[in-house]
N, C-alpha and C positions, 0 to 999 in steps of 0.2 A: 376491539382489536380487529386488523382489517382480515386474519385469517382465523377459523377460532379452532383451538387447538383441543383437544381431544384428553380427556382424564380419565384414566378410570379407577376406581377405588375400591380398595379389597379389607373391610372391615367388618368380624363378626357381629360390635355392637350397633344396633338399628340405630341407634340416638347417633353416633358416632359418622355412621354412612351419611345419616341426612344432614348432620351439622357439614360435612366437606362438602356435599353434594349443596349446599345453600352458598357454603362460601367461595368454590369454583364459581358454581356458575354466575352469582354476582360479578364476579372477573373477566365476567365474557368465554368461560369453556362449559365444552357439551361434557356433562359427567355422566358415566357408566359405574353400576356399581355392583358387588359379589360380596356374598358373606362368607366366603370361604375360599381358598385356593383352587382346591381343584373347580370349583365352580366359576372364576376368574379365567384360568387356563382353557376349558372349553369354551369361553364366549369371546378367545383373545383376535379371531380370526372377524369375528363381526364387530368388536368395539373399535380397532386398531390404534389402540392408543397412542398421545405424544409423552403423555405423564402416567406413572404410575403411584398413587402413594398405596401402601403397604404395610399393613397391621403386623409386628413380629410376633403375636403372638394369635394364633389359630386353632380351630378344632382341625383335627385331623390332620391334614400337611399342613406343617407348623410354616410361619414366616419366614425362616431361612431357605428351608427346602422350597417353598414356592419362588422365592426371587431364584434359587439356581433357577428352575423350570424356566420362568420368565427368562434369564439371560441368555436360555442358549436357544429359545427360540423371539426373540425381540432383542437382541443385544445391546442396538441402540437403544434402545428407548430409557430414558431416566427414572430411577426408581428411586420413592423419598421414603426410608423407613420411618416409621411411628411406634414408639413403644413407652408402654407407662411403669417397664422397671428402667430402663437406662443402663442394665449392667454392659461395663466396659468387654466382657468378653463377645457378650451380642454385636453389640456396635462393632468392635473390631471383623467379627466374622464378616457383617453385613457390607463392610467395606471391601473386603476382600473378596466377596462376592459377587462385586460391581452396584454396590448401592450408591446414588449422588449423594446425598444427606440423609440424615437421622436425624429425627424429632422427637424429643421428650414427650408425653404427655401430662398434664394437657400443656398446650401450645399458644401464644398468644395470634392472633389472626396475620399481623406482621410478618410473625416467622411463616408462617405457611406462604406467605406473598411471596417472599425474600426467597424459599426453597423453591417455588414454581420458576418463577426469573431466573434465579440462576441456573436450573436444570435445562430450561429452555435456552438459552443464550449459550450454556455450555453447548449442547446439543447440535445449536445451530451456527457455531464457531466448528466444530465435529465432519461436520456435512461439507460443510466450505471450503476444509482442507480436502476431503476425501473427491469431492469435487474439481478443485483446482489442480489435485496431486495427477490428474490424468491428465491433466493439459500443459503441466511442467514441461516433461519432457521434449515436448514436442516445440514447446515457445523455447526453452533455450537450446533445443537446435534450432533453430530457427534464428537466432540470436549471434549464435556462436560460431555461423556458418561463415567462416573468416577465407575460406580457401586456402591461400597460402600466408595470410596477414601472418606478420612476427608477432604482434600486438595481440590476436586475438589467441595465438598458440597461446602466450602468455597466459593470459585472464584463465583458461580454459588448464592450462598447470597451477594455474594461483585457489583456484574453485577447487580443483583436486586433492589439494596438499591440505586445505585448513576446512573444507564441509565436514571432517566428520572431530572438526575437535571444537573445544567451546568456546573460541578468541573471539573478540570481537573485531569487525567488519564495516569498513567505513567504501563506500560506495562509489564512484564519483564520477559525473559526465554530463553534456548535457540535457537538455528535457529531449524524450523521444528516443533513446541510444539504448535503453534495455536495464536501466540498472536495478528496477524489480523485479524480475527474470533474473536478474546472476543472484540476488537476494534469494529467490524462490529454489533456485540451483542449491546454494549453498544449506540451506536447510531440506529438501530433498534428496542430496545426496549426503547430509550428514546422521549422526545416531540419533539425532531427533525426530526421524520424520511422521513418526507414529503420533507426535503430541502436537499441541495448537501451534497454526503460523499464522499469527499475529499483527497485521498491518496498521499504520495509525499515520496520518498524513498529520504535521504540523505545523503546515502550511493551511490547512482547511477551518479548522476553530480558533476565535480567537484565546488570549491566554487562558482565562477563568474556566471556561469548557474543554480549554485543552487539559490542564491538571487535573478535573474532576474523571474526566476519559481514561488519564494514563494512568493513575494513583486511585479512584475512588472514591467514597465521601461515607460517611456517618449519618445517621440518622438526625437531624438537626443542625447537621454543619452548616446550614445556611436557612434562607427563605424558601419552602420548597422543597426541601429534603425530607421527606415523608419516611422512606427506609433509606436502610445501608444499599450504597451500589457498590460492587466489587471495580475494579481498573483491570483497564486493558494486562498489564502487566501482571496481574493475579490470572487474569484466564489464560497468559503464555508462559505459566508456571511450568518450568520443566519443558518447555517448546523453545519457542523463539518470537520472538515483537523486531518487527521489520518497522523503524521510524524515518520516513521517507521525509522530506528536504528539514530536514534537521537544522540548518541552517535559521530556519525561521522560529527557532522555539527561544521565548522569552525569555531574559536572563536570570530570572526567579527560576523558573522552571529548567535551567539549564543547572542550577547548584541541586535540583532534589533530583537529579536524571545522574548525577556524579554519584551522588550517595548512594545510588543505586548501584552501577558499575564498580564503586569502591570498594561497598558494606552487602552488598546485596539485599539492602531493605530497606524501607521508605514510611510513611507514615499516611494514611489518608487522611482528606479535608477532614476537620475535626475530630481527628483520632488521637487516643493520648499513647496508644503504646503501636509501636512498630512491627512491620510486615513482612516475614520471610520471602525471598523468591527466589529460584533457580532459573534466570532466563538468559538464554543469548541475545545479543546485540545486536543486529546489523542497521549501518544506520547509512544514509542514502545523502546527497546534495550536487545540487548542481550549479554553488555558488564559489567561488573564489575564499575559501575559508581561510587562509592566511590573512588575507586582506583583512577578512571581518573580525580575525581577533587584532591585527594591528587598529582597527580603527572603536575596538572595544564594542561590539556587537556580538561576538561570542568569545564564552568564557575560554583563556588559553590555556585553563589542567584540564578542562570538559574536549579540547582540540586532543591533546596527549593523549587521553586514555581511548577516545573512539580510536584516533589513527594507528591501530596497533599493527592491520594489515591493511593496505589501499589498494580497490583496484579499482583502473581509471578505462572508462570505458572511450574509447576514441570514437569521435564523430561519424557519420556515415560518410560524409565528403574524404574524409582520409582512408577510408578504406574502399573506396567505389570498386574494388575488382568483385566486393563482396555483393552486390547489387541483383546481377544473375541468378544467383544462390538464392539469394532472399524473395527472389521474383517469381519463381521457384515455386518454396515453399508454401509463400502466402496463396499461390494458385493452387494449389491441391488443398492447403484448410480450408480455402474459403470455397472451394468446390466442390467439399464432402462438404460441408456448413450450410450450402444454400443449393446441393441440391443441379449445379450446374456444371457445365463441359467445356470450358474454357481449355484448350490443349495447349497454348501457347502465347504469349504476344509476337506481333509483328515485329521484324528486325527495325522498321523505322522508330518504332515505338522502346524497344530498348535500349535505343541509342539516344533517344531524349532524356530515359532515366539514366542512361551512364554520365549526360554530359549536365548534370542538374545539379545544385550545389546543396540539394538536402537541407533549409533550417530545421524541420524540424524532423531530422533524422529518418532511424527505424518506424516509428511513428506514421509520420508521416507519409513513407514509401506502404506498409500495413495499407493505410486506409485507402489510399489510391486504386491498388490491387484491388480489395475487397468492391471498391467502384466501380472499376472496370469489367469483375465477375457479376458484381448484382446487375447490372446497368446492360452489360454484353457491347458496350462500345467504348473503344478505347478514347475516341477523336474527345471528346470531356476532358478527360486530362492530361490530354497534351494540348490545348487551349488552357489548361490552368498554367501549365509548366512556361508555355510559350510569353506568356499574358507577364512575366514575373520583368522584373527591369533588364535591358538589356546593356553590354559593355557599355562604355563612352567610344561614339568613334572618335579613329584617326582624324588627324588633320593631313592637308596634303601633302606632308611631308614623312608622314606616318607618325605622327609624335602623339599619346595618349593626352599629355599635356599641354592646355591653353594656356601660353608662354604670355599672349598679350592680356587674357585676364587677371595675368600675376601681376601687371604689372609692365613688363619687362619689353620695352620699348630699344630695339636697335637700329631705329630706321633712321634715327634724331644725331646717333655718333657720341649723342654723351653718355655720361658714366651710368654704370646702373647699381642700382639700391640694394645688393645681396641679399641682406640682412630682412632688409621690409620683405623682398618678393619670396625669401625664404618663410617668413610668418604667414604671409597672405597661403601660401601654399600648404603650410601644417591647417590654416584655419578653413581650405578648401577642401582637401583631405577629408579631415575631423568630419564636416559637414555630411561631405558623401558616404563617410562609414558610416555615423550617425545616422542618417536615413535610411539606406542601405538594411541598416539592422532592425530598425522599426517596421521596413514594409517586412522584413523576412516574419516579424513578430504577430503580421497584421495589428501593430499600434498598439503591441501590450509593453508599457510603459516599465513596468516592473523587469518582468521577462528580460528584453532590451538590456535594462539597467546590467542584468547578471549575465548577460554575453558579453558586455563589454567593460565588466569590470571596474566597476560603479555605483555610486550609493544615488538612489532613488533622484533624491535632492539635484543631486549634480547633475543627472540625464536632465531634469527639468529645467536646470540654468541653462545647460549648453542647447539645448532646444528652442530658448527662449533669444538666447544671442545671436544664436545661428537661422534665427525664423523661421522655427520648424514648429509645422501644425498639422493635425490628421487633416482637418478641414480646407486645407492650402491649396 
């Protein structure tokens, strides 16, 4: 493991010590060991553990009372009981205690594998919220800094009214606009904030790794499956799993995502009996999702139940008063971030960003900023801005449109062709949007496709007709 984590082990029998302390560090951790509690507690300051496994039963401070000690000065830290009676009144205390797992004895080497993994993964799903939860605030202002937009008054009443209840949340806008930040909002300001928030892109795996991620697997569910891995959705137990472009999840995978939502339980890869969860929804797309269940790419009861509450986040080109605000802010984070004194941009400089049409929105304007504060020169990106296509000009007449490339000959006196110079004209149009949106994409073909509303295939005919190439 590229960072090696830290065990320490608190067992009276010697056989017992050196059996964990063989089979950690085969795993790649440094083990520390104690044969007794208070002997544990006085070295806790030089071992610093990430794990703790813990004997319930002890000379002197028995194993309950040592795991209190432990929790209220390590609280993080995962503590795996071990006990060779298993009574149900122990195990219950130890939970309530703050123990991760309990262990029978004796234990097969599996189960010890399975209890370090999960403790750590728990742990480190733990830190990432606690992590992230300090920079929420601050990213959806930053987001939400609408000034007087009606639109964003809205979003910012819609986050209000439903973060602290359990509906599910469907997301929607395009790439760059914020819509994991109003996810991050809505579980932040809701009663869940204390418990895991949950990200899972389903866009990034394809299907087979995407169900093992979200759902889980069994020991032998396939080639390769050496232990049980828990799912994304088991660690946002009682939290919330944020499924960002949802759009892209596989039709298979779109009927055990309903079961979910329905039943509240699911089944892992190779598992025969089903998986309780408590989790909220929110789920993210930046695609035209009516289209995609009219053309049967997503299921339309899996449409129904995400869409319970929508909120759609509006592009940055339609709220450009917001622009100042946001110019703003990203100069004071990225100013306490890197450490530099950036007071302002010049008036010429925010008037390129006011008159810029944003593709890729929020985003977008972020990184520039953060450019312009590492870099300490602005003239960089406004040579990016400048460099972008410019209008078509006038003709001398001031007309946008080349009348004689329609077609449309009036110097001759005869009739003209309405109907032709009307099609050559939707198919010049088409063209310049078409392109238009590619370079906005820089040539991501996909991308493209779901700004304008389109299935992959099609962008690639009409590109093909219209003799459109990156290379041209």
């Amino acid at each position: 493991m590229s960072e090696q984590f830290r065990v320490l082990v608190i067992d009276d029998d010697p056989g017992i010590r050196e059996y964990l302390q063989a089979l950690a560090t085969r795993q790649g951790y440094r083990v520390f060991t104690a044969g007794d509690g208070e002997g544990a507690l006085e070295k806790l300051e030089d071992t610093r553990p990430d794990i703790v496994t813990l004997d319930a039963v002890l000379p002197g401070m028995d194993g309950l009372e040592t795991l209190r000690h432990l929790k209220e000065r390590v609280p993080d830290v995962p503590v795996i009981m071990l006990s060779g009676h298993g009574q149900a009144r122990t195990i219950v205390e130890a939970m309530r205690l703050g123990a991760s797992d309990f262990l029978r004895k004796p234990f097969e080497v599996e189960e010890l594998e399975l209890a370090f993994s999960k403790a750590l993964e728990t742990h480190a799903l733990k830190e990432e919220v606690s992590t992230l939860r300090g920079r929420v605030r601050s990213e959806v202002d930053g987001l939400l800094l609408g000034g007087d937009n009606p639109k964003m008054k809205e979003i910012r009443e819609i986050i209000e009214q439903v973060a602290d209840t359990d509906i599910t949340v469907l997301v929607r806008g395009e790439s760059g606009t914020g819509k994991e930040v109003v996810a991050r909002a809505l579980y932040q300001l809701g009663d869940r904030r204390d418990k895991p928030f949950v990200k899972v892109n389903c866009a990034a795996l394809p299907s087979e790794l995407l169900e093992s991620e979200l759902f889980g697997f069994e020991k032998g569910a396939f080639t390769g499956a050496q232990k049980r891995k828990l799912g994304k959705f088991e660690y946002a137990n009682r939290g919330t799993i944020f499924l960002d472009e949802i759009s892209e999840m596989a039709p298979g995978l779109q009927a055990k995502l309903l079961q979910v939502l329905q039943d509240g339980e699911f089944s892992r890869l190779g598992g025969e009996s089903d998986v309780k969860v408590d989790t909220r929804i929110i789920a993210a797309t930046n695609r035209n999702l009516e289209e995609a269940v009219r053309t049967g790419e997503f299921r339309e009861d899996l449409y129904y139940r995400l869409n319970v509450v929508t909120i759609l986040i509006p592009p940055l080109r339609d709220r450009i008063d917001a622009v100042p605000l946001l110019v703003e802010h990203f100069l004071q984070m990225y100013n306490e971030q890197y450490r530099k004194d950036v007071k302002q941009l010049s008036q010429e400089t925010l008037q390129e960003l006011m008159g810029y049409h944003w593709p890729g929105n929020i985003r977008e304007l972020e990184n520039m900023i953060k450019r312009m504060v590492v870099l300490g020169n602005e003239q960089a990106v406004l040579k990016e801005i400048s460099a972008q296509e410019p209008p078509a000009p006038a003709d001398e007449e001031g007309e946008l449109v080349d009348l004689a490339a329609l077609g449309a000959d009036f110097s001759s006196g005869d009739g003209l062709d309405l109907k032709a110079i009307s099609k050559r004209a939707a198919q010049i149009a088409e063209k310049k949007v078409i392109e238009r949106v590619l370079n906005q994409t820089r040539w991501n073909r996909k991308e493209a496709a779901q700004r304008l509303q389109i299935s992959y295939k099609a962008l690639l005919y009409k590109m093909k007709e219209n003799g459109l190439s990156e290379g041209r």
